[in-house]
N, C-alpha and C positions, 0 to 999 in steps of 0.2 A: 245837166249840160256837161259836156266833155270837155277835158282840160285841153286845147291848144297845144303840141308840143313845141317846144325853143328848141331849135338846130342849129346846130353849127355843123358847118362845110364847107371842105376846101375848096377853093375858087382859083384853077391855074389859067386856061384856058378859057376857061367858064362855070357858071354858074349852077345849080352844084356838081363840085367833080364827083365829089365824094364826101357821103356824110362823117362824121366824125362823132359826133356827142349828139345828146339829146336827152331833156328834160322829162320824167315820168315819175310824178306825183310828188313832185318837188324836189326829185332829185336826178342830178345830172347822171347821165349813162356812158360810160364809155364803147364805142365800136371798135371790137377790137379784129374782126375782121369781115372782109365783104365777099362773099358769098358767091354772088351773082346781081348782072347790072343788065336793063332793057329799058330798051322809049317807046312812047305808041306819039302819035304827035301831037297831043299837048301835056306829056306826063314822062317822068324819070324815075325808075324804080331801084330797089337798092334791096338785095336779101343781106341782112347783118347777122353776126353775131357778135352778141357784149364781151363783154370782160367778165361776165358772171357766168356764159353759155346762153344765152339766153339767144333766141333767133326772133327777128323782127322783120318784116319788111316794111320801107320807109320811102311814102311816094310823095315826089315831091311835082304839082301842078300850073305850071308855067303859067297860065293864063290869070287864077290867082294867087300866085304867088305864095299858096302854103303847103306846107308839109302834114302829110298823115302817117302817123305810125304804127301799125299792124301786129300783136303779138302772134307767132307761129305756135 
């Protein structure tokens, strides 16, 4: 079974604007920047990259409500 990731995201307007952090294998990630952003209509995508280089995409699913995170 795959670990869930914890996101955090900032929330101005809505919900999420933009990810920020995220948990992988017990340890928190920083986003250090965002790449590229798309919606299909029930999904928000997010191309990151960390603070270490590392590129993710980070989809988060309106309908239920979680996030998946994608190593590139």
């Amino acid at each position: 079974m795959t670990e869930e990731p914890i996101v955090e995201a900032y929330a101005g307007a809505f919900y999420p604007e933009r990810p920020v952090s995220f948990t992988k294998g017990g340890r928190r990630v920083t986003v250090a920047e965002l790449t590229r952003q798309w919606r299909t209509p029930d999904e928000i995508h997010f191309d990151v990259v960390t603070d270490d280089g590392s590129r993710f995409e980070m989809v988060y699913r309106f309908s239920q409500d979680r996030w998946q995170v994608i190593a590139r």
